[in-house]
C-alpha positions as CSV (number, residue, x, y, z in Angstrom):
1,X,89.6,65.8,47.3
2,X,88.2,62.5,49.0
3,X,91.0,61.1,50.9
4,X,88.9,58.0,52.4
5,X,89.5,54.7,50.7
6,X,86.3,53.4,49.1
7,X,86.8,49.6,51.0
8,X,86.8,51.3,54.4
9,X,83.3,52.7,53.9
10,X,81.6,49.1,53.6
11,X,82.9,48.9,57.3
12,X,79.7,50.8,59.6
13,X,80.6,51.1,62.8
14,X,77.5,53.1,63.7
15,X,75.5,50.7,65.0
16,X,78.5,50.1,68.0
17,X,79.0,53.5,68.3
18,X,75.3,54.6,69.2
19,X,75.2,51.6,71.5
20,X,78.4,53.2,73.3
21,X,77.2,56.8,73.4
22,X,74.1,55.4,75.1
23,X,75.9,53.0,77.8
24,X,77.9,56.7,78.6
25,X,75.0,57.5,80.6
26,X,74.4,54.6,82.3
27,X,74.7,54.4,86.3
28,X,75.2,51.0,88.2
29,X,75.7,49.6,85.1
30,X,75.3,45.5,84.4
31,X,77.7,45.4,81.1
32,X,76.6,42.3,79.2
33,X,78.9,43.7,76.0
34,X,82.8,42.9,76.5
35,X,83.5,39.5,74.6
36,X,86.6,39.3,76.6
37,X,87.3,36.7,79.8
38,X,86.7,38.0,83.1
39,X,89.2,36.3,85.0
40,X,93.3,37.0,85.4
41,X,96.1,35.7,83.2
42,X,97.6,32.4,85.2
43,X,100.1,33.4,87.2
44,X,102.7,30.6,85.5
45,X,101.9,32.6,82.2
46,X,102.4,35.7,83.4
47,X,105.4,34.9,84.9
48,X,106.9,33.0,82.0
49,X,106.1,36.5,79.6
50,X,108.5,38.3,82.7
51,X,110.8,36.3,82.2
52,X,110.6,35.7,78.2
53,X,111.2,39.6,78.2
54,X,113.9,39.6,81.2
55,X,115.7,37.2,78.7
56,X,115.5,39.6,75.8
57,X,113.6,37.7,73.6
58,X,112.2,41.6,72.6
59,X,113.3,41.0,68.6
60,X,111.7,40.0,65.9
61,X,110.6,36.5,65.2
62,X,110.4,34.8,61.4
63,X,107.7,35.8,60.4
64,X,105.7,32.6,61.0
65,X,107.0,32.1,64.8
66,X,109.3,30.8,66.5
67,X,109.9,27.1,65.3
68,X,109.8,25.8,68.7
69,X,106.0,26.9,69.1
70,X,105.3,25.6,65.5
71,X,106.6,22.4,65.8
72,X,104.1,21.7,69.2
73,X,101.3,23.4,68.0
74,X,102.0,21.0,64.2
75,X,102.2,18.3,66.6
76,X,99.1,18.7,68.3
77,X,97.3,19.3,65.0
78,X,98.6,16.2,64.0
79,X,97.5,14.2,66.7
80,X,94.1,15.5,66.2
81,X,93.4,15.2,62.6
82,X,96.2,13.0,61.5
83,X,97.8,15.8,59.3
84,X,101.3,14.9,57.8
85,X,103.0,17.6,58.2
86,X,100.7,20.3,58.8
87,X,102.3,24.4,58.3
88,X,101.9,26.6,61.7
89,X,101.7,30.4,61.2
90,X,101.5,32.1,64.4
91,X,99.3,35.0,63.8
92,X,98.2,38.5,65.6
93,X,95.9,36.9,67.6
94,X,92.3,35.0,65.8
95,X,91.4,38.4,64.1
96,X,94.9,38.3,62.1
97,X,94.6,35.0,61.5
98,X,91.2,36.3,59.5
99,X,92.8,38.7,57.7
100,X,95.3,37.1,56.6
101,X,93.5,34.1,55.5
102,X,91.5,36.0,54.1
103,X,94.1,38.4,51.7
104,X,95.2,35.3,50.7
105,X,92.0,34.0,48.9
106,X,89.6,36.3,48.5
107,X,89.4,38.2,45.1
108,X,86.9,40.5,43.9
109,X,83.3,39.0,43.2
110,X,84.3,35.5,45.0
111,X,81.5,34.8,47.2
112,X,82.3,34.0,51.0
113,X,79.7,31.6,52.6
114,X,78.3,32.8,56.3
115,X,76.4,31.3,58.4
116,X,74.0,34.4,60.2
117,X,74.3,35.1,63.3
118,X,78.2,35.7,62.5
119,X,81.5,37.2,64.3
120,X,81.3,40.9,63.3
121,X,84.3,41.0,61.7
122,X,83.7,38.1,59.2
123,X,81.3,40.6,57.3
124,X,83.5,43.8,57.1
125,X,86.4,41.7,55.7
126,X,85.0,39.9,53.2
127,X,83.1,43.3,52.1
128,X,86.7,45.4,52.2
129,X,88.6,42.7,49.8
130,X,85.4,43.4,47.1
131,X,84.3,40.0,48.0
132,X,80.5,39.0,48.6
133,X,79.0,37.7,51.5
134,X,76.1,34.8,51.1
135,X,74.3,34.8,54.0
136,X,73.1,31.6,55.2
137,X,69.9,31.9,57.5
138,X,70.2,29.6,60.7
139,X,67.2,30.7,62.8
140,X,65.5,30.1,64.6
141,X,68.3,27.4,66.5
142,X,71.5,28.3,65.0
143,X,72.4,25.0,63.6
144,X,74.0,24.4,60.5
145,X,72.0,22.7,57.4
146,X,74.4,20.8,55.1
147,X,71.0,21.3,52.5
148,X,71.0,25.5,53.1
149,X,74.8,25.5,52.5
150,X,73.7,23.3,48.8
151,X,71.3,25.9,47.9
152,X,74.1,28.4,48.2
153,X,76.2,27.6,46.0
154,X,77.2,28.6,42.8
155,X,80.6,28.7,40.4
156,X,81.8,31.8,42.8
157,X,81.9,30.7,45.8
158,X,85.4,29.8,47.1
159,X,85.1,29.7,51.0
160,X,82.9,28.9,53.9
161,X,83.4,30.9,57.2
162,X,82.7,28.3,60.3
163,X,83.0,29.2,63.6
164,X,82.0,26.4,66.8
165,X,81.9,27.0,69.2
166,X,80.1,30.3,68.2
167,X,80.2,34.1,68.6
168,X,77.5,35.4,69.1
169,X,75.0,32.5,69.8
170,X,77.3,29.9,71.7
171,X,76.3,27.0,69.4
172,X,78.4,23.7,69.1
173,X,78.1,22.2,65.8
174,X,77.5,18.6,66.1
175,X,79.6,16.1,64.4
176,X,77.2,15.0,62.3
177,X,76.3,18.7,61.2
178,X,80.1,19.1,60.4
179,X,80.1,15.9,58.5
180,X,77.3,16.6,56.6
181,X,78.6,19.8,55.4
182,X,82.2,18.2,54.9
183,X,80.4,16.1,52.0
184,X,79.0,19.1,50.5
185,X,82.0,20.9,50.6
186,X,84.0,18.2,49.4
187,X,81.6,17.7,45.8
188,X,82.1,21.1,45.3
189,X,85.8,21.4,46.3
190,X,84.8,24.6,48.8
191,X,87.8,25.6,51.2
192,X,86.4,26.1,54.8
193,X,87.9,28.4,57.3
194,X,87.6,26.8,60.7
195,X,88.1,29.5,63.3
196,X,88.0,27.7,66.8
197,X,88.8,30.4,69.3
198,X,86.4,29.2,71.6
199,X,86.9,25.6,71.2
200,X,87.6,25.1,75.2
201,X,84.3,26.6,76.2
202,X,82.2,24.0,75.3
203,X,79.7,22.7,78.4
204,X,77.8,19.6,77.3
205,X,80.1,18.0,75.1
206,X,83.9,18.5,73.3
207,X,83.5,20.8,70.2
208,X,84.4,19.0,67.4
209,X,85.9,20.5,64.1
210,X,85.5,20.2,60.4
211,X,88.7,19.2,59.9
212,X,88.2,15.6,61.3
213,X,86.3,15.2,58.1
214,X,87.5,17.2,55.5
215,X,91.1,18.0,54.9
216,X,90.6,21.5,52.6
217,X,90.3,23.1,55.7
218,X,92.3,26.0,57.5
219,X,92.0,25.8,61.0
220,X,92.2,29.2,63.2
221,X,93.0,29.2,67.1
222,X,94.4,31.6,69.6
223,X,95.0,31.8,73.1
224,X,92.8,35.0,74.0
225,X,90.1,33.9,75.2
226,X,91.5,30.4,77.0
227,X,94.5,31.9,78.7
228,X,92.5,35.0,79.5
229,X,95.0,37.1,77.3
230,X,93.3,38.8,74.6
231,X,95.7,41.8,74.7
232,X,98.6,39.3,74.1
233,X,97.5,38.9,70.2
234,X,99.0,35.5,70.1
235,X,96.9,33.3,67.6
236,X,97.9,30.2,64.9
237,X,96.7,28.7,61.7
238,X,97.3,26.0,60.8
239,X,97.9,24.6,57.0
240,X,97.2,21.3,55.7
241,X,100.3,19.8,53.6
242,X,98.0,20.3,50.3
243,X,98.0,24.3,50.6
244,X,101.4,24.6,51.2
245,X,101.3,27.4,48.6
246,X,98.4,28.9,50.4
247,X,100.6,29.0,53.8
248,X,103.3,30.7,52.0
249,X,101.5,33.6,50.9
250,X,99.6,33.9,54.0
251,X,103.2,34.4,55.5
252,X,104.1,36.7,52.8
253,X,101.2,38.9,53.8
254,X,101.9,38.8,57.3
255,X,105.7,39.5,56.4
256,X,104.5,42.7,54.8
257,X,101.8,43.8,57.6
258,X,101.8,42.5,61.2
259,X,105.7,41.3,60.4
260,X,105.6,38.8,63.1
261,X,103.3,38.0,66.1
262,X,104.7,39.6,69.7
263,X,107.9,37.9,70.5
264,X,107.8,37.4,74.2
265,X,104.5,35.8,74.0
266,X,105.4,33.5,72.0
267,X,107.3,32.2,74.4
268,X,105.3,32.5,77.6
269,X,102.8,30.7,75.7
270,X,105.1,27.9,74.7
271,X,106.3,27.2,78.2
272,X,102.6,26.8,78.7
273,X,100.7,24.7,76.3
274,X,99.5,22.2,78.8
275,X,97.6,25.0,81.1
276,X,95.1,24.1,82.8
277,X,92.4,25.9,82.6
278,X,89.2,23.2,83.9
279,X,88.4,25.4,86.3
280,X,87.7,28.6,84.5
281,X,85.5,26.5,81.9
282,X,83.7,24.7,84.9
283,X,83.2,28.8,86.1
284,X,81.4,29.4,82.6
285,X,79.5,26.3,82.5
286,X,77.9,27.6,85.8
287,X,77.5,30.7,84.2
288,X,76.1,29.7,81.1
289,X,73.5,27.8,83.3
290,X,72.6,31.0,84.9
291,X,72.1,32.4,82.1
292,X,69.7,29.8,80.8
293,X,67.5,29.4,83.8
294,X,67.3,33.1,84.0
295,X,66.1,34.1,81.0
296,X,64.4,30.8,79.2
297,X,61.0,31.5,80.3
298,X,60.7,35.3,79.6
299,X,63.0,35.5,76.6
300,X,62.7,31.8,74.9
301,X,66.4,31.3,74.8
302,X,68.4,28.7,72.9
303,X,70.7,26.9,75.5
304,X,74.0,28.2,74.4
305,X,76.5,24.9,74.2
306,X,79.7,27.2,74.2
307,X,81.4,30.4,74.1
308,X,80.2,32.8,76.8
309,X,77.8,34.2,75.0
310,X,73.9,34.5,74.4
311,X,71.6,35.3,71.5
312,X,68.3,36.6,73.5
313,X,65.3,36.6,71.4
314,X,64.0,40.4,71.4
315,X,60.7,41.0,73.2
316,X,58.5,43.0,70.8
317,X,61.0,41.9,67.6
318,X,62.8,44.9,67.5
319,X,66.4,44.2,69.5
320,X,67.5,48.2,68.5
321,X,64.6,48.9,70.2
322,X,64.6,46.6,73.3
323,X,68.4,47.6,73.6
324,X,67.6,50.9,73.5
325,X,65.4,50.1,77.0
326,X,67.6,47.8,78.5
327,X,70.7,50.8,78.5
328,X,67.8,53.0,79.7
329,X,68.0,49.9,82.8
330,X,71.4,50.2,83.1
331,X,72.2,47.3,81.3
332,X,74.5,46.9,78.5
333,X,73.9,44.5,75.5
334,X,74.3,44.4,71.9
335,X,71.6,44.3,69.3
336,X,71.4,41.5,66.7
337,X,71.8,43.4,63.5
338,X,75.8,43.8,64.9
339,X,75.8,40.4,64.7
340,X,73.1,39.7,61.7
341,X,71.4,40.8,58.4
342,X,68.2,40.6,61.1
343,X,67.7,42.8,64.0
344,X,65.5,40.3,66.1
345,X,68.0,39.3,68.9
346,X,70.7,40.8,71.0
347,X,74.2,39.6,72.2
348,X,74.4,38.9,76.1
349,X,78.2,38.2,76.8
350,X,78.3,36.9,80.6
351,X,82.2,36.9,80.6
352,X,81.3,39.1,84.1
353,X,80.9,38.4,87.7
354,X,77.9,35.9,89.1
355,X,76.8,38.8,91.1
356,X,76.5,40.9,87.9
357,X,74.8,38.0,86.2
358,X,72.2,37.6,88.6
359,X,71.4,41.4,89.0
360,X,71.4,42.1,84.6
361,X,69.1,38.8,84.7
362,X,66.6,40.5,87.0
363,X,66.6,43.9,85.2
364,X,66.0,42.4,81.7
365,X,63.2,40.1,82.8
366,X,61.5,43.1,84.4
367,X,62.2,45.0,81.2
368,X,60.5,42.0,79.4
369,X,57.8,41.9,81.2
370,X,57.0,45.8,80.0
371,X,56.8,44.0,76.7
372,X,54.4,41.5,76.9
């Protein structure tokens, strides 16, 4: 008998897991692959979590947060997009948020918009709830066409998937992009998922969101990448007053999975919502700018506006292949198709010391050179 649940073999890992059996051999190693931040949890943070836990805040939560944390963050939205009443759920970090989202919509045969390059798991979720993935091509820049989106379309489709700033090419949509796409959405009454976990990394100009122009949106954020505390899993959607129904069973699916997000962080986060963290995002501005300079001329990159990561044109226009090399180099990097239904690019993450920037930018330009 077949014990393995037919949605769980749409999800191939294969690709990641050759990429890792490779980087085990690697010596001085430059790793270019960990989306995660490279600097510590603020100290005020962490000591707020001490304390959260010294204070026995260890139980479970309602399943939606704590409704001090809720309130602020219904606040803030507020504020920004002059929501009445907008519905917080604090999720399991961004990815819950996702899949909960997600459960909530999605039924078999609805079509998911996606713009390509996308966040890995976008794909594997949509493909596991029998749902089907449209692909919308955004080479050779990575910008969003309200007119590609049009084309699209069809009586199935139910959701677009944005993500700005974005994993894994770093673009900022414009707000002229977003509002273009708003109108499109709105004439066909399409419900966008916003997922914003990297709105704080964005270098030349404020990231702006689709909700300032279009209301049948659901808005994800966490504090992962910001508060350099991805392990924490602490993450929020939030619900415009109009899909109040939509909110509840979001929360009834979180009831019956994740139950609640982790207690303690909760509050630490709380007593911190007005961190400041300038000087970490002036850190990756610098880096992003190394990043640029260093590889524009061998590789033709697009200047990434955000995130902390790269999409590197592929010398030869085979990234599996020019991966392949660059572990060889003893650096580690993630081919496009990862990230893509195309295999023409690979992921640079420079969450990583300047010192390790500077020495994987000279091994991959040497590599490139090889190509040419």
């Amino acid at each position: 008998m077949d014990y393995i649940a037919d949605r769980t073999r749409c999800v191939d890992a294969s690709g990641i897991r050759r990429i890792w059996q490779m980087a085990e051999t690697m010596t001085d190693p430059v790793n270019f692959s960990i989306g995660a931040p490279d600097f510590p949890a603020p100290e005020p943070l962490k000591k707020a979590a001490v304390e959260a836990v010294s204070q026995d805040y260890n139980g479970y939560t309602l399943t939606a947060g704590i409704p001090e944390l809720r309130a602020a963050l219904a606040e803030q939205i507020n504020q920004e997009y002059n929501w009445n009443n907008p519905s917080i759920l604090v999720s399991g970090g961004l990815s819950g948020a996702l899949l909960l989202g997600l459960m909530a919509t999605v039924n078999p045969g609805d079509e998911v918009l996606i713009p390509d390059p996308y966040f890995v798991s976008y794909r594997h979720l949509v493909n596991m709830l029998n749902g089907k993935c449209v692909y919308l091509d955004t080479y050779p820049d990575f910008q969003l066409s309200a007119e590609k989106i049009a084309e699209k379309i069809t009586p199935k489709t139910k959701l677009l998937l944005l993500n700005s700033p974005a994993n894994p090419s770093g673009t900022v949509y414009s707000a002229q992009q977003l509002k273009a796409v708003a109108e499109i959405a709105q004439k066909h009454d399409i419900l966008v998922f916003s997922d914003e976990i990297y709105r704080d990394f964005s270098y030349d100009q404020s990231a702006p969101s689709i909700a300032q122009f279009y209301d049948n949106t659901i808005v994800m954020r966490a504090f992962s990448k910001a508060y350099g505390v991805p392990g924490w899993r602490i993450g929020y959607i939030a619900v415009p007053e109009k899909h109040t129904d939509l909110f509840n069973q979001m929360a009834t699916v979180q009831q019956y999975t994740f139950v609640c997000a982790p207690h303690p962080f909760q509050r630490a986060i709380l007593a911190n919502l007005d961190l400041d963290i300038s000087q970490h995002i002036n850190a990756y501005r610098e880096k992003r700018d190394m990043i640029y300079d260093g590889l524009k001329e061998d590789f033709g990159l697009v200047k990434p506006g955000g995130a902390f990561y790269a999409f590197v044109p592929a010398p030869g226009g085979s990234a599996t292949e020019f991966v392949t090399q660059a572990i060889q180099n003893n650096v580690l990097v993630i081919p496009g198709e990862v990230f893509s239904q195309k295999d023409t690019h690979f992921r640079i993450s420079y969450a990583t010391s300047n010192e390790n920037i500077l020495k994987g930018i000279e091994r991959l330009c040497n590599l490139a050179k090889k190509f040419q």
